[in-house]
C-alpha positions in Angstrom: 23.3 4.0 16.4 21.4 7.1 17.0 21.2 6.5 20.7 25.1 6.1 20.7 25.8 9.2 18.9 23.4 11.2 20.9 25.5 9.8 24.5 28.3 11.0 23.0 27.2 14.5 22.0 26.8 14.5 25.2 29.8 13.1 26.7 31.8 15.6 24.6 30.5 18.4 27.0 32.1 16.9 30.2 35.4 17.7 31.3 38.3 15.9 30.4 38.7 14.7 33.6 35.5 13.7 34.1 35.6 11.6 31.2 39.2 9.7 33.0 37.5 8.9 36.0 34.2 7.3 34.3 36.8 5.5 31.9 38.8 3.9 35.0 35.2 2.7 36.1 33.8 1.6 33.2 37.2 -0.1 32.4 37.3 -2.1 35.4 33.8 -3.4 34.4 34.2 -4.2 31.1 37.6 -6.3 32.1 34.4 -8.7 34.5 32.2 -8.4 31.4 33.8 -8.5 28.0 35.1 -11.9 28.8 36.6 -12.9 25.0 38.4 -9.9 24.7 39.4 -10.3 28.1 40.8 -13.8 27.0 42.6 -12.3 23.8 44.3 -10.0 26.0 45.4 -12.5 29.0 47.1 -15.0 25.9 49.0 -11.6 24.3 50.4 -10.7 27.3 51.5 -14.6 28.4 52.9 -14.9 25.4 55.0 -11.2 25.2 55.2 -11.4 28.9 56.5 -15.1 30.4 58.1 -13.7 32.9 55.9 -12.0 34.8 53.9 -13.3 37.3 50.1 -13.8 37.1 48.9 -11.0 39.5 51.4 -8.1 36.9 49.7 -9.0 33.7 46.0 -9.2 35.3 47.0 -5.7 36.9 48.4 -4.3 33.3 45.2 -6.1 31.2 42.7 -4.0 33.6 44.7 -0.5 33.3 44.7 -1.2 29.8 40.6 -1.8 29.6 40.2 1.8 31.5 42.5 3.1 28.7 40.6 0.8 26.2 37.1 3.0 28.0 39.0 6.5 27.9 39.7 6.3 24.0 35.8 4.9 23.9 34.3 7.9 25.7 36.8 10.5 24.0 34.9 9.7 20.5 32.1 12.6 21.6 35.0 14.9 22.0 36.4 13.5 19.0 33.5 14.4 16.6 31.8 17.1 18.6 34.2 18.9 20.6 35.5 22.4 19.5 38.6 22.0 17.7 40.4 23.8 19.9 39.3 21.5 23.0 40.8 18.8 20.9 44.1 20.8 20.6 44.7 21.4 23.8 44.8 17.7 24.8 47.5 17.0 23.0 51.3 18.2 23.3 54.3 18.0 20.5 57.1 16.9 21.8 60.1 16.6 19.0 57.6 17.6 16.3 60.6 19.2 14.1 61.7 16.0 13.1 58.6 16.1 10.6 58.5 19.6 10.1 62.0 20.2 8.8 61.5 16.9 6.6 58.1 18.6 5.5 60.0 21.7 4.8 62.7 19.8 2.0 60.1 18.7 0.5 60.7 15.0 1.5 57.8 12.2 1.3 57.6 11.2 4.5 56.1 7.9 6.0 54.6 8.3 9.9 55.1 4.9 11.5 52.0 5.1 14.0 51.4 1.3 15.8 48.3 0.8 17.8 48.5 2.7 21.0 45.3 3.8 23.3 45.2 7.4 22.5 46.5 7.2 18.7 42.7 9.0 17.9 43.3 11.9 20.4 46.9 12.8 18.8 45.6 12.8 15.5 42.3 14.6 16.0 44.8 17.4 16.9 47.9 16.7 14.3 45.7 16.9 11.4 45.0 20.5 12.1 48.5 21.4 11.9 49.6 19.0 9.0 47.4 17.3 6.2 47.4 13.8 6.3 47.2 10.3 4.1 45.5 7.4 5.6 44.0 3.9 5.3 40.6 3.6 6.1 38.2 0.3 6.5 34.4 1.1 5.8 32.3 0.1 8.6 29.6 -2.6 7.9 27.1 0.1 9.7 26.0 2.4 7.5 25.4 5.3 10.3 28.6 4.4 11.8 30.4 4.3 8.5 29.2 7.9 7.8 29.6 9.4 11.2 33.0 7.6 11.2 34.2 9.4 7.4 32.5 12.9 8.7 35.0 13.0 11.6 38.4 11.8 9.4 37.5 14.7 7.0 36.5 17.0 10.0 39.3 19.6 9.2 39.1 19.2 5.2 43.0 18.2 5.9 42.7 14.2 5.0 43.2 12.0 2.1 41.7 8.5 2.6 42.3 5.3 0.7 40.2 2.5 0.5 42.1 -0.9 2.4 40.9 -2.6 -0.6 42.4 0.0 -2.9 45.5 -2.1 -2.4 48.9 -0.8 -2.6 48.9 1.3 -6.0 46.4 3.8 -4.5 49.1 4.3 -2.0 51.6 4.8 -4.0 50.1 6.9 -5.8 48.4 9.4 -3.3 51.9 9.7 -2.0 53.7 10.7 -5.1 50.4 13.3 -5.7 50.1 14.8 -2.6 52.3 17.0 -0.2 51.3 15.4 2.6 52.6 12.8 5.1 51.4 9.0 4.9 49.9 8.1 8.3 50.7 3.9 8.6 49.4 1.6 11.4 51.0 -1.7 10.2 51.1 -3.7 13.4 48.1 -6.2 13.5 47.7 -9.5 11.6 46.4 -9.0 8.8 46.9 -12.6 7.7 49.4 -14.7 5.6 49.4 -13.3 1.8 52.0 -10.8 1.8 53.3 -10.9 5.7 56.7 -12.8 6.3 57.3 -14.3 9.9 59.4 -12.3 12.1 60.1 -11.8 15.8 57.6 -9.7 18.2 58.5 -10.6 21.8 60.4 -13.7 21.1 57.1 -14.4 18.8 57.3 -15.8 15.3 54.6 -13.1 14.1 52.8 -12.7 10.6 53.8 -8.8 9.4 53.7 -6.8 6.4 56.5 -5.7 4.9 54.6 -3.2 3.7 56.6 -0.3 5.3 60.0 -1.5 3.4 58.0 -1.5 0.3 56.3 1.7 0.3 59.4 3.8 1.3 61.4 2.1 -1.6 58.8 2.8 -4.1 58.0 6.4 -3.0 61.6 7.5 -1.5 59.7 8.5 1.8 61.5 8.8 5.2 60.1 6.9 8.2 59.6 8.9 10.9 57.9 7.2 14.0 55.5 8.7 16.1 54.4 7.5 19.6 51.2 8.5 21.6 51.5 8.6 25.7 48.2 9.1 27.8 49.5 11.4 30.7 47.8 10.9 33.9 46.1 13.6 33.8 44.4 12.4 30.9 45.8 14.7 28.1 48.3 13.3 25.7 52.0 13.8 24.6 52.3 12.9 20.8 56.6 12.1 20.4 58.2 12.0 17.3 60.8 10.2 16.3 64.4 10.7 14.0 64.1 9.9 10.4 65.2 6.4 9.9 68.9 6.6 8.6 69.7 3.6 5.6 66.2 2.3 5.7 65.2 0.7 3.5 67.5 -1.7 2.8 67.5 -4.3 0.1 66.5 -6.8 2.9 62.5 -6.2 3.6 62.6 -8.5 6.3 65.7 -7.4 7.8 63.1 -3.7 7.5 60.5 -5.4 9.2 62.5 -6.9 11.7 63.5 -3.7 12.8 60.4 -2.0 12.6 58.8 -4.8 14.9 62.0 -4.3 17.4 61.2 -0.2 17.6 57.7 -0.9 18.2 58.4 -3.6 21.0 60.9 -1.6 22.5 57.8 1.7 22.7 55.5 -1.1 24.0 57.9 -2.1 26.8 58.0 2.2 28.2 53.9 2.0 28.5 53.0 -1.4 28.4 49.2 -0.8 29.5 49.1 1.4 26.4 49.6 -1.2 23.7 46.1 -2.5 22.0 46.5 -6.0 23.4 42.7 -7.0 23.1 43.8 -7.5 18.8 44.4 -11.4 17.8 48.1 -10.2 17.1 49.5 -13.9 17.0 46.4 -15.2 15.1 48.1 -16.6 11.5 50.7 -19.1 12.4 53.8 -20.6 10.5 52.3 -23.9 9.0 51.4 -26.5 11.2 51.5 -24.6 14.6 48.7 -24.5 16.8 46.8 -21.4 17.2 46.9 -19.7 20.4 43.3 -18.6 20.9 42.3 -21.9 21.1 
């Protein structure tokens, strides 16, 4: 990994612009070369997507490998970069909706699903506002350790193990002024998801967002990150959810999946579609990565 990290000490002293046009080549080439993902991607979209003919989602799937490349190539300018290169990427647009919850003193949940340049808009939010997350240790031990160094870059971060389980997130939100960053939109199988709709999908989700705002009292305040094409980012936040949660947790995660959709329809090529979304099926249905 040394080799890697040394490429991108050095990639975090081009221009950002530079880094946008080696990401639109090296995207185009990893669509032709990184065939399974490639395959992942084509069924997602098929599957969200009917509609459209062959020739859009092929177009979308290879806009979203360059933007898959630009969030690849950022990493040097992620964990190198001054920090003040990192916050000028990124503009606020809306960014009183968490501030003035911040300021009552609320608990506040940031709903955060898996779009292309969620790292860059973080990179720069956690100077401005401390922040709880989730994170999964690495099976490399270089990469795990370069990987914590750069969450805990700005001293600003509280991390919880995934397999801390719920209770440690509970409790580092009661404990800690801070808001609870959650990215709850992949599969992470059946125990504790329920089936609801994503696209016109049956799809396996936690309801852990429900659950965590009923046991801490945190607002959910969504959050969305564009890639500009000029390669910098807006970060948008979203109103507080009003009457949420409700005594329903799937009627919570239904809506949840419906906001996300509806973001995923405004920058469709942003969307992390290369993820086995639609991998645990209701009982007895075929999977679709077959």
């Amino acid at each position: 990994m040394k080799i890697q990290f040394f490429l991108l000490r050095l990639l975090a002293r081009l221009p950002l612009n530079w880094l946008h046009d080696l990401a639109k080549i090296l995207g185009w080439l990893a669509y032709y070369a990184v065939a399974p993902r490639r395959r992942v991607g084509e069924i997602n979209l098929q599957k969200c997507f009917p509609n459209w003919t062959e020739a859009q989602r092929k177009q979308l799937l290879q806009k979203h490998f360059q933007h898959m490349a630009m969030l690849i190539l950022e990493y040097g300018k992620y964990w190198y970069a001054p920090a003040h290169e990192l916050k000028n990427m990124v503009s606020y647009q809306d960014k009183h909706f968490l501030d003035e919850a911040l300021a009552r003193g609320d608990k506040v949940i940031l709903l955060y699903p898996h779009f292309t340049a969620f790292e860059a808009a973080v990179y720069a939010l956690n100077q401005d506002t401390p922040l709880i997350s989730v994170y999964s240790h690495q099976k490399n031990k270089d990469l795990d350790e370069q990987i914590l160094r750069g969450r805990h870059r700005y001293n600003n971060v509280f991390l919880v193990g995934r397999t801390e389980g719920l209770r440690a997130i509970i409790k580092k939100i009661k404990s800690e002024n801070a808001p609870f960053l959650y990215l709850p939109d992949q599969d992470f199988g059946a125990k504790e998801s329920v089936f609801v709709d994503f696209f016109g999908i049956q799809t396996a989700t936690i309801t852990g967002l429900s659950r965590i705002a009923k046991m801490t009292g945190a607002k959910v305040i969504p959050l969305i990150p564009t890639r500009l094409p000029d390669g910098l980012v807006n970060l948008r936040f979203y109103p507080e959810w009003e009457h949420f949660p409700s005594d329903d947790p799937i009627a919570d995660t239904q809506r949840m999946n419906d906001f996300i959709a509806e973001r995923v329809r405004e920058q469709p090529e942003q969307y992390y579609w290369l993820h086995k979304r639609f991998k645990t099926r209701p009982d007895g249905e075929k999977s679709f990565y077959i």
